[in-house]
KOLZA-233619 format. One record per residue (C-alpha): residue number from 1; residue in one letter; chain; x, y, z. Coordinates in nm, 4 decimals, m for minus. Example, Ala and Ser with C-alpha at 12.3 -4.5 7.8 and 13.67 -1.06 7.14 Angstrom:
<nodes>
NODE resi resn chain        u        v        w
NODE    1    A     A   1.2300  m0.4500   0.7800
NODE    2    S     A   1.3670  m0.1060   0.7140
</nodes>
This chain:
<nodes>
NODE resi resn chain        u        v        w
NODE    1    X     A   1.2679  m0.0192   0.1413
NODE    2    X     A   1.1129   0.3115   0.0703
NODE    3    X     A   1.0864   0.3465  m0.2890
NODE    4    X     A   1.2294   0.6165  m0.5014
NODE    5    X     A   1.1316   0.8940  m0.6997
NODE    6    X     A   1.1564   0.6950  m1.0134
NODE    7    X     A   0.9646   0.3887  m0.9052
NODE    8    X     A   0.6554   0.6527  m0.8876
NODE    9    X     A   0.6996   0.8137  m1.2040
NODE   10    X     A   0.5192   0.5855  m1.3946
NODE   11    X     A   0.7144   0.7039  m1.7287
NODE   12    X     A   0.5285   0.4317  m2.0044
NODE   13    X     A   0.3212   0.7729  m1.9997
NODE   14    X     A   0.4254   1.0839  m2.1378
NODE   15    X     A   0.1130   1.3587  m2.0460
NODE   16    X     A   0.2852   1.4286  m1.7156
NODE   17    X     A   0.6877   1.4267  m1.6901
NODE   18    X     A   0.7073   1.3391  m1.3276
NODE   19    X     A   1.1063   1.3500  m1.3253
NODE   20    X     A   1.1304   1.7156  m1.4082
NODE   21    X     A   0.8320   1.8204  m1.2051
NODE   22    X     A   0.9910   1.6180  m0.8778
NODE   23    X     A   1.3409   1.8620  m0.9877
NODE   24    X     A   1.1118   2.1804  m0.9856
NODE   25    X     A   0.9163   2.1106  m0.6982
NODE   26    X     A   1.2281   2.0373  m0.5051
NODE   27    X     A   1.3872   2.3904  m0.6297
NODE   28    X     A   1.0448   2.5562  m0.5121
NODE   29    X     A   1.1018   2.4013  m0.1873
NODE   30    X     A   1.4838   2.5509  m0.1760
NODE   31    X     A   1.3469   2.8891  m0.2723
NODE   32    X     A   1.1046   2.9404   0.0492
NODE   33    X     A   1.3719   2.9953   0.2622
NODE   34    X     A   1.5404   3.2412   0.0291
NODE   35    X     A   1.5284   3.6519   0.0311
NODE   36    X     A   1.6213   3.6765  m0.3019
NODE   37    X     A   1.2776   3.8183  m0.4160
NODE   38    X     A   1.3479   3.8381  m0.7673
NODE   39    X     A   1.4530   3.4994  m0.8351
NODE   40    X     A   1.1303   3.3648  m0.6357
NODE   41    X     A   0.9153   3.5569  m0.8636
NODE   42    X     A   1.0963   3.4800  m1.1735
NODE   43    X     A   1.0379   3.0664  m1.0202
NODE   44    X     A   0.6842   3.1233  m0.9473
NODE   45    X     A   0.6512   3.2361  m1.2870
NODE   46    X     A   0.8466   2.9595  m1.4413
NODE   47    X     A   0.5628   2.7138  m1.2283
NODE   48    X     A   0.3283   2.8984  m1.3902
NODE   49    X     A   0.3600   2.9370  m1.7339
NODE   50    X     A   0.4204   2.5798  m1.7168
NODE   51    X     A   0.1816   2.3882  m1.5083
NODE   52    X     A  m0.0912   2.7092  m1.4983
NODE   53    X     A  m0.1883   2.8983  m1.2151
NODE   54    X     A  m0.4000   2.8108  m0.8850
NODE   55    X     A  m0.7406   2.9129  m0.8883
NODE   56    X     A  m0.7786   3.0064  m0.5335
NODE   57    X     A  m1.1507   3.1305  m0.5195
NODE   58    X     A  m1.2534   2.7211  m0.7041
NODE   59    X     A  m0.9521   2.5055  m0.6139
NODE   60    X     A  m1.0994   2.2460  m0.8649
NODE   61    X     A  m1.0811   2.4787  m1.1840
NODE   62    X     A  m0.7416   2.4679  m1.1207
NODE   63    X     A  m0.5648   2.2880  m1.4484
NODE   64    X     A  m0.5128   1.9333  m1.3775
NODE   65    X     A  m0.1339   1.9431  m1.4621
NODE   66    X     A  m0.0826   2.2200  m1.1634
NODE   67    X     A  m0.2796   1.9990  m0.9051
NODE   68    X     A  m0.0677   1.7137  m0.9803
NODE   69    X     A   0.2545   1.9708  m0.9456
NODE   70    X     A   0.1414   2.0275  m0.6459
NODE   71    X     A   0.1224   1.7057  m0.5066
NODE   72    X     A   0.4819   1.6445  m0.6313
NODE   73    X     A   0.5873   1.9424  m0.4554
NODE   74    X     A   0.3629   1.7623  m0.1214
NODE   75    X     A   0.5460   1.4285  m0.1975
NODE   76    X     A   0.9254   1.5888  m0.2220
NODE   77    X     A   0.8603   1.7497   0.0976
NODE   78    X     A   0.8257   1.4475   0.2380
NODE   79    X     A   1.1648   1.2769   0.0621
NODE   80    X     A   1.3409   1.5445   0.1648
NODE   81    X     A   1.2134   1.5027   0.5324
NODE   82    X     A   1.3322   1.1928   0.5208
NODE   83    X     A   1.6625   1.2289   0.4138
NODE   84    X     A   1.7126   1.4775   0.6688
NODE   85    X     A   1.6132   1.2003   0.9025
NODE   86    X     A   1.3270   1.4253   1.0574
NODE   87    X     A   1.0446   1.2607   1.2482
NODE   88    X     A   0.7186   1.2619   0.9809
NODE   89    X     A   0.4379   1.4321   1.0998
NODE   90    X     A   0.1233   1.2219   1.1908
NODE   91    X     A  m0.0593   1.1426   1.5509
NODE   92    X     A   0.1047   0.8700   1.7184
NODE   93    X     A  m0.0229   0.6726   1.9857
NODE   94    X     A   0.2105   0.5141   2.3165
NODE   95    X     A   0.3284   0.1566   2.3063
NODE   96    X     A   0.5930  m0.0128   2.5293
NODE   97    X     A   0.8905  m0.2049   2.4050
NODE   98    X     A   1.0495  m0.5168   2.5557
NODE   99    X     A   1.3888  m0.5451   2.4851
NODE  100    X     A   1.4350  m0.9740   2.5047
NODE  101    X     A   1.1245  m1.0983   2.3664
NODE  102    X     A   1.1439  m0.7960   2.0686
NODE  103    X     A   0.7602  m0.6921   2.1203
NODE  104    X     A   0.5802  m0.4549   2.2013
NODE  105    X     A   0.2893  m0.3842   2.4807
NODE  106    X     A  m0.0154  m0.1971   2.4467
NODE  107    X     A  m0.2825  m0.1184   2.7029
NODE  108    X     A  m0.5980   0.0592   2.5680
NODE  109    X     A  m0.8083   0.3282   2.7311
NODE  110    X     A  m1.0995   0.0094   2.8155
NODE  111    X     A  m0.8206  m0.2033   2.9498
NODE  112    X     A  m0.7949  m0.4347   2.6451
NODE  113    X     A  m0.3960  m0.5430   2.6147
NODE  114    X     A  m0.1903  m0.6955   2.3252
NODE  115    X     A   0.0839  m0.8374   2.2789
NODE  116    X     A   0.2358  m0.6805   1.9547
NODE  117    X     A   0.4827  m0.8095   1.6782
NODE  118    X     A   0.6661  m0.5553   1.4505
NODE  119    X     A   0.4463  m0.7014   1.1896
NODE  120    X     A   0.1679  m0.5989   1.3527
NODE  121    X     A   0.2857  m0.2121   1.3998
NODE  122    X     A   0.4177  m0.1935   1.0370
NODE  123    X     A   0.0619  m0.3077   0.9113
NODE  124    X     A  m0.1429  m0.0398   1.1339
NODE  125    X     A   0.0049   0.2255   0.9326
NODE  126    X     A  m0.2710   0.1028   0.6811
NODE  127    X     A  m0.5709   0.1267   0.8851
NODE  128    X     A  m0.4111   0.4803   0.9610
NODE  129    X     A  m0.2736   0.4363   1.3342
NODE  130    X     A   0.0940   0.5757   1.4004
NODE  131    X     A   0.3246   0.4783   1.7153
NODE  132    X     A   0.5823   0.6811   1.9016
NODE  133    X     A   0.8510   0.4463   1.9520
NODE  134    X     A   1.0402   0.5066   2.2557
NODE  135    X     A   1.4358   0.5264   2.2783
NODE  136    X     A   1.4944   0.1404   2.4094
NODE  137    X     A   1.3407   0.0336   2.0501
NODE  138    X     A   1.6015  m0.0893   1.8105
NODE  139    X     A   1.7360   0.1671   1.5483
NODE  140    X     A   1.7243  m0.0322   1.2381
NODE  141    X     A   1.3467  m0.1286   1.3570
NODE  142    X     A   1.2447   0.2126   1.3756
NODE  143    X     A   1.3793   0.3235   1.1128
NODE  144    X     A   1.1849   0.0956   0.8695
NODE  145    X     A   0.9101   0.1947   1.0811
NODE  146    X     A   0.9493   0.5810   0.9758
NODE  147    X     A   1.0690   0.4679   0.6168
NODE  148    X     A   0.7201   0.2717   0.6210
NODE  149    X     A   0.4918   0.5869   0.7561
NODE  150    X     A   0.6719   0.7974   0.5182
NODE  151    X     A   0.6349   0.5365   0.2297
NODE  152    X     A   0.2222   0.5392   0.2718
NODE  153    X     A   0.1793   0.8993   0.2623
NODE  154    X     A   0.4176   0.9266  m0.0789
NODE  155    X     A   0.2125   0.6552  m0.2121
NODE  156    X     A  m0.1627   0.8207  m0.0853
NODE  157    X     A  m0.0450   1.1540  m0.2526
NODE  158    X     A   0.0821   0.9201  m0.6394
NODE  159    X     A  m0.2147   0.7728  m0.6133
NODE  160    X     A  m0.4260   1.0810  m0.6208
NODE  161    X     A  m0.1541   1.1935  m0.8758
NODE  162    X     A  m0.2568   0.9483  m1.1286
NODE  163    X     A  m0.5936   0.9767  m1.0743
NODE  164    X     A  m0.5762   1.3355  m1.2079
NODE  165    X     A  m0.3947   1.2032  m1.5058
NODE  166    X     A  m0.6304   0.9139  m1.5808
NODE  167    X     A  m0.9104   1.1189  m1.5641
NODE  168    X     A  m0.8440   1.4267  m1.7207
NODE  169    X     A  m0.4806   1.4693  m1.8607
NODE  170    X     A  m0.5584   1.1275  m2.0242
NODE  171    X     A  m0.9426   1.0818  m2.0625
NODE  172    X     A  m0.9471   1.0490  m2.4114
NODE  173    X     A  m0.7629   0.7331  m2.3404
NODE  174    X     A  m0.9735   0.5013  m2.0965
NODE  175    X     A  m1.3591   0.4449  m2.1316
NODE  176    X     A  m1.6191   0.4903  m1.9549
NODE  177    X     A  m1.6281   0.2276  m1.6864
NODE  178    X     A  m1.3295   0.2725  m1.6213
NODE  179    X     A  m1.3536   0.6771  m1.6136
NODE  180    X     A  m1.6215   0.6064  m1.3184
NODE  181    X     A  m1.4244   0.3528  m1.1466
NODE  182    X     A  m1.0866   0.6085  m1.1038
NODE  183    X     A  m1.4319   0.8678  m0.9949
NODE  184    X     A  m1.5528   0.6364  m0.7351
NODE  185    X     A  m1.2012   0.5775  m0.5622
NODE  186    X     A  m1.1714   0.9452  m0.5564
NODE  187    X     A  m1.4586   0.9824  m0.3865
NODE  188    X     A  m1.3524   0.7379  m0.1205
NODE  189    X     A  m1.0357   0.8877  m0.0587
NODE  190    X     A  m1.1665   1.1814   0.0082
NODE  191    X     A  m1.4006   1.0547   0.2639
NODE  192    X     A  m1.1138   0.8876   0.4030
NODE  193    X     A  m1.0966   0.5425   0.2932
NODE  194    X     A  m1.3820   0.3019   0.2376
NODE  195    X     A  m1.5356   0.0626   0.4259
NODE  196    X     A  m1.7375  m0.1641   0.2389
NODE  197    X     A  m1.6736  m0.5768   0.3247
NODE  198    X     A  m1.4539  m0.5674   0.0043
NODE  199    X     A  m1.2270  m0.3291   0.0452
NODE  200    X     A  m1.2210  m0.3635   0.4186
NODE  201    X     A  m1.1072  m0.7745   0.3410
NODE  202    X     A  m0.8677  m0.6767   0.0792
NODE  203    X     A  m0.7063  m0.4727   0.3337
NODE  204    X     A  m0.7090  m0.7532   0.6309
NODE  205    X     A  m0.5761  m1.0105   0.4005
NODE  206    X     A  m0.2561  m0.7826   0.2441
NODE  207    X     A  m0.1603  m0.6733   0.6150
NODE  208    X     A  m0.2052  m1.1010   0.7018
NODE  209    X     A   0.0161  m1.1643   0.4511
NODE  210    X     A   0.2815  m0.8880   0.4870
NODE  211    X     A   0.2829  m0.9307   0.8580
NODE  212    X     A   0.3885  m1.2766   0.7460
NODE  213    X     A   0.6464  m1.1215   0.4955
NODE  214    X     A   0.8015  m0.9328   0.8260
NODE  215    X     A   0.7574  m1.1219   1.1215
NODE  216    X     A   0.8445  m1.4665   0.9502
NODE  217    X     A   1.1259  m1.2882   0.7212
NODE  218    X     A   1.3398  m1.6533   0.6821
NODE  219    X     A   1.0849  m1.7367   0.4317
NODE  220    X     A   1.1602  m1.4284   0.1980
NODE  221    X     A   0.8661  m1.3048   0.0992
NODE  222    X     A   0.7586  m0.9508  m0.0082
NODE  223    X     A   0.4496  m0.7849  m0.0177
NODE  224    X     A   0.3855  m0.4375  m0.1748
NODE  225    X     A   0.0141  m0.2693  m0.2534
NODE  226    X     A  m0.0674  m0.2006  m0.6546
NODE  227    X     A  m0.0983   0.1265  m0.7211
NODE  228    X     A  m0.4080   0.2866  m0.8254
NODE  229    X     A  m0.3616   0.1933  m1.1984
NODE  230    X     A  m0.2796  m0.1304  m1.1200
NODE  231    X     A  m0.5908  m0.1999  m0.8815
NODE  232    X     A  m0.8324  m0.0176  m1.1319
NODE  233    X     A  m0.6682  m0.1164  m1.4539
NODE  234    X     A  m0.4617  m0.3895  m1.4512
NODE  235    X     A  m0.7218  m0.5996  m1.1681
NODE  236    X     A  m0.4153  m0.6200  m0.8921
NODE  237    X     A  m0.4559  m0.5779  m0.5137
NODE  238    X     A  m0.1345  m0.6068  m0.4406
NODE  239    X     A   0.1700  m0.8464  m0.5476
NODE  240    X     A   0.3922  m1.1352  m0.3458
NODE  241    X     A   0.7599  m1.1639  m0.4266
NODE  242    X     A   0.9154  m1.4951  m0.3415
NODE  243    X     A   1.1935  m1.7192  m0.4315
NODE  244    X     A   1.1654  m2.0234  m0.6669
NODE  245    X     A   1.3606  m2.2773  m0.7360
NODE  246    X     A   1.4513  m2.3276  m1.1334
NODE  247    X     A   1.6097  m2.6391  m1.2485
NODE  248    X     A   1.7971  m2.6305  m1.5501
NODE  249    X     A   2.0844  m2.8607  m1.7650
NODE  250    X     A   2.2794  m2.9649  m1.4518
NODE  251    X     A   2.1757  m2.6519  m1.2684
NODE  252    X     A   1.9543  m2.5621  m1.0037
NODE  253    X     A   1.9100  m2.2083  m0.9550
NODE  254    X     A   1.6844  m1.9595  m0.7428
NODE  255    X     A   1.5217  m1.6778  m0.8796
NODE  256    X     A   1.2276  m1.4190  m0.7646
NODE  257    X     A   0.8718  m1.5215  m0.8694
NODE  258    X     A   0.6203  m1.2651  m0.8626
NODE  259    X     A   0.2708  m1.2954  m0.8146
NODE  260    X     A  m0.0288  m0.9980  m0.8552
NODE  261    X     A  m0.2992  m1.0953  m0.6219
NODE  262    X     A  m0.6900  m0.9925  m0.7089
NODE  263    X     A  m0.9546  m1.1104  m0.4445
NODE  264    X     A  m1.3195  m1.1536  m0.4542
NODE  265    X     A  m1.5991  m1.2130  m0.2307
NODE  266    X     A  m1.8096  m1.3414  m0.5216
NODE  267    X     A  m1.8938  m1.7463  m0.5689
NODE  268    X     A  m1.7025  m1.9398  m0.8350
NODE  269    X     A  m2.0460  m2.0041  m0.9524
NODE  270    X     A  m2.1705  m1.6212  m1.0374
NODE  271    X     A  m2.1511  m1.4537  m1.3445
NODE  272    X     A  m1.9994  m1.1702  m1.1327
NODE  273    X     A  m1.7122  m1.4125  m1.0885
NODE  274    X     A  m1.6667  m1.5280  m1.4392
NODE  275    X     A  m1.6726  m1.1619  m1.5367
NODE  276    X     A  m1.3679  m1.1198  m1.3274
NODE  277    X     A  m1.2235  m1.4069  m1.4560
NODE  278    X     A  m1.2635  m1.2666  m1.8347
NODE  279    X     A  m1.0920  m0.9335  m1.6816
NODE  280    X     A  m0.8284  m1.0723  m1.5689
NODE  281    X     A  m0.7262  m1.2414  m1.8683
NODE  282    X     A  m0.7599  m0.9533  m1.9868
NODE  283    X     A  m0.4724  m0.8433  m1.7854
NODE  284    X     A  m0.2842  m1.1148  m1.7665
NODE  285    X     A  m0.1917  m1.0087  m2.1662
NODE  286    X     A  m0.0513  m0.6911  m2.0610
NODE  287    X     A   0.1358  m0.7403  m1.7265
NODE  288    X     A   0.4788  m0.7309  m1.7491
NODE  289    X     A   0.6137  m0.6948  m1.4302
NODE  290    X     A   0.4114  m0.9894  m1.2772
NODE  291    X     A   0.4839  m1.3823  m1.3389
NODE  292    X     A   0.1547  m1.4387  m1.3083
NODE  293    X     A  m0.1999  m1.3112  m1.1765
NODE  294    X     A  m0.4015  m1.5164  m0.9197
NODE  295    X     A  m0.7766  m1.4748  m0.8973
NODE  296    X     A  m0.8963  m1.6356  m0.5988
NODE  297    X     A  m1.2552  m1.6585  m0.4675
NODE  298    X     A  m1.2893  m1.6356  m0.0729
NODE  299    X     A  m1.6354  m1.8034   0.0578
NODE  300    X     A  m1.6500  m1.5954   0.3467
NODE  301    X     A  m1.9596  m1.3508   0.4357
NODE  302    X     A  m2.0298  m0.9307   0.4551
NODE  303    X     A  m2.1752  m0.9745   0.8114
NODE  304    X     A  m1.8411  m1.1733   0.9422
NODE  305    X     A  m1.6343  m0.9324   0.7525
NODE  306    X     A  m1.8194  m0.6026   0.9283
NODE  307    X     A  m1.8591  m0.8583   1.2492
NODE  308    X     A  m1.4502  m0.8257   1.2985
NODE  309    X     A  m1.4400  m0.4517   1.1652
NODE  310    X     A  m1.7048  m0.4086   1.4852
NODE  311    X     A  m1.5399  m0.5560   1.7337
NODE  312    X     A  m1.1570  m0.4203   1.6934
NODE  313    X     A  m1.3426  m0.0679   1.6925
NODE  314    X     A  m1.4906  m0.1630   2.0321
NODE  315    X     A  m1.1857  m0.2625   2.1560
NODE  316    X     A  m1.0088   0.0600   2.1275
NODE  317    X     A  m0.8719  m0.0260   1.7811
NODE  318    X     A  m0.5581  m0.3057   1.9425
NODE  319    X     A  m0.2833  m0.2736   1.7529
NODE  320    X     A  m0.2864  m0.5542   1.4456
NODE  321    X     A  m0.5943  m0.4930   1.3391
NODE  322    X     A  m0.9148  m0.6606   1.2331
NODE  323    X     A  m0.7383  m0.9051   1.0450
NODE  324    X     A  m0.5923  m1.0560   1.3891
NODE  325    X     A  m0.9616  m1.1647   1.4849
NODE  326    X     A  m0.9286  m1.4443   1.1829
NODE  327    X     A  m0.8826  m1.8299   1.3190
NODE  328    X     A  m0.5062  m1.8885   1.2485
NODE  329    X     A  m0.6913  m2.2053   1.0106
NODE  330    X     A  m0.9063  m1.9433   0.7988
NODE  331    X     A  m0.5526  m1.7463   0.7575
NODE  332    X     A  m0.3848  m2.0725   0.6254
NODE  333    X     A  m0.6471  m2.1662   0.3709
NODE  334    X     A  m0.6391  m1.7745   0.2518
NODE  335    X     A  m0.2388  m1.8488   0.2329
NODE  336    X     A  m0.2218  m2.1964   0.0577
NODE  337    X     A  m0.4593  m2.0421  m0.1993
NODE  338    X     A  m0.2735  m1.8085  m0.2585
NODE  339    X     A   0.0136  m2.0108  m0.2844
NODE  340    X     A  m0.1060  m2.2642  m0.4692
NODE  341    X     A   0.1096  m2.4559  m0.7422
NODE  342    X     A   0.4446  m2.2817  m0.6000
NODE  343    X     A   0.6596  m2.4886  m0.4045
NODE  344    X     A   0.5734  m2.2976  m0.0522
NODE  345    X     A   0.2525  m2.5011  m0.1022
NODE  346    X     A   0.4287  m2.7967  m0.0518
NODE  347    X     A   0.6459  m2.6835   0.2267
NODE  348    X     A   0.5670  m2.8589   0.5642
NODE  349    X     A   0.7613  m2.6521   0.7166
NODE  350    X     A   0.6512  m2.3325   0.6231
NODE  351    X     A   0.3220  m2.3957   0.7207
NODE  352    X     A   0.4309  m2.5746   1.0727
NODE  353    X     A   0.6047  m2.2381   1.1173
NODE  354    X     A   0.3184  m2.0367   0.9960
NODE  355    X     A   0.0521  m2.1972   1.1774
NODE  356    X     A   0.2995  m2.1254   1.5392
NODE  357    X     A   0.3347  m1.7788   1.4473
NODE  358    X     A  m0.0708  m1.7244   1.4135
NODE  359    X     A  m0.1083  m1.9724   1.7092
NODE  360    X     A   0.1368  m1.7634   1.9473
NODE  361    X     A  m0.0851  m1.4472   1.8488
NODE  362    X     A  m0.3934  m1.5388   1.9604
</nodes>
């Protein structure tokens, strides 16, 4: 589900009211189509004498509270395109739907085909490819497949949202590694995302598992990224939602456990590793919202990592990514660490259906 307003807003911190500035960027919005001069002015003003002015001639001298006003104003654009149930605006590419086996069909430019699951097309949106879904497609599919393209550009423009407030609204309150860490992410966004074999796995494994999460949806689980503060701060990739048995006096219930997931491509052995450890320990203090935060080592090199990277660029860029090119038993052990002392580790039949799905894929 596409998340709110209020799930971005982040309020634990008070040097940027997002709740009021999402109500005046949404009256700004209302205003363009007005002629009532007068009141426009007297709005721009408003804007003005409370988030400064634009600096036109050095876009970056503009104060830090009006850039991130602006990107509210960005982000309720797009809410309010939603609700109005228009199509979002990114480049799409063709894919065929069939109807009885609920796939889809693609056929690249170099003659390279795929089968494709939903999973698969959700999980593209990541790696920045867009579909036009034609008419015979379900409508509840595709519209969690337009909630999902609008949900990644909200969340690209909060991220760069509390980036500005880390780092300048609120720099008095991190240090100094952690000042150039929020720098260095800027800088890749900018460029477009990064490729380097760490953030490049990170990405394959969260679109594994939430192609999981949607394509084998019996099994309940959810997967949702970390926001910027999260990854940076609070050492979380992204967190898995999943039920779990509790037995108490006479009573066996089910309730949500939630786990934050941090990956490395650093041996168990390394001091690199232990360091990582010590941070997120370090975390673990703070994190509310989480049951519990998993570490977890993955003995797997750079070259392979830029190997699979390589090849689904040369083949046109099939739909599902370069995470698809993993051996459905390399996917499992990534899972059942992951999973480890929960009771879907010791479900047979999970992994019987798991290992089918990734089977049936290849």
């Amino acid at each position: 589900m596409l998340k709110t307003p209020e799930r971005y807003a982040e309020q634990e911190t008070a040097s940027f009211d997002y709740e009021e500035a999402a109500v005046l960027a949404r009256q700004k919005i209302e205003l363009e189509g007005s002629e009532d001069k007068l009141k426009k002015s007297q709005f721009k003003n408003k804007i003005k004498e409370k988030y400064g002015s634009v600096n036109t001639e050095n876009p970056e001298r503009t104060p830090a509270a009006r850039r991130i006003f602006d990107l509210e104003a960005e982000k309720q654009r797009l809410f309010m395109a939603q609700e109005k149930g228009q199509q979002p605006e990114v480049k799409t590419r063709s894919i065929e739907y069939d109807v009885d086996q609920n796939l889809f069909f693609f056929k690249a430019e170099r003659g390279y085909e795929a089968l494709v699951t939903p999973g698969d097309l959700m999980t593209d949106i990541n790696w920045g490819i867009n579909y036009e879904l034609g008419n015979n497609v379900p409508v509840e599919l595709k519209r969690q497949y337009l909630e999902a393209i609008y949900q990644d550009k909200i969340r690209q423009l909060h991220d760069r949202q509390l980036i500005i407030q880390r780092t300048e609204l609120e720099r008095n309150q991190i240090d100094h590694f952690l000042y150039d860490t929020y720098l260095k992410v800027q800088a890749d966004m900018e460029k477009g995302g990064g490729e380097s074999a760490g953030l490049l796995f990170e990405k394959m494994i969260e679109n594994l598992l939430m192609k999981v999460s949607l394509d084998l949806a019996k099994w309940g689980i959810k997967v949702e990224k970390a926001s910027v503060i999260e990854d940076v701060e609070l050492k979380i990739d992204f967190t898995i939602t999943f039920s779990h048995k509790v037995t108490g006096v006479g009573v066996e219930e089910v309730e949500d456990k939630k786990l934050g997931i941090q990956f490395t491509l650093k041996s168990p052995q390394s001091e690199d590793f232990r360091k990582k450890q010590r941070q997120v320990a370090r975390s673990l203090k703070n994190l509310h919202e989480v049951d519990n935060l998993v570490l977890i080592s993955v003995p797997i090199g750079h070259d392979e990592i830029f190997s699979k990277y390589k090849r689904w660029q040369h083949q046109d860029k099939k739909p599902g990514g370069p995470e698809n090119f993993f051996e459905p038993e390399e996917v499992i052990h990534f899972v059942k660490e992951i999973f480890k002392n929960t009771e879907l580790a010791e479900s047979p039949e999970f992994y019987k259906d798991l290992k089918n799905y990734l089977e049936a894929k290849k």
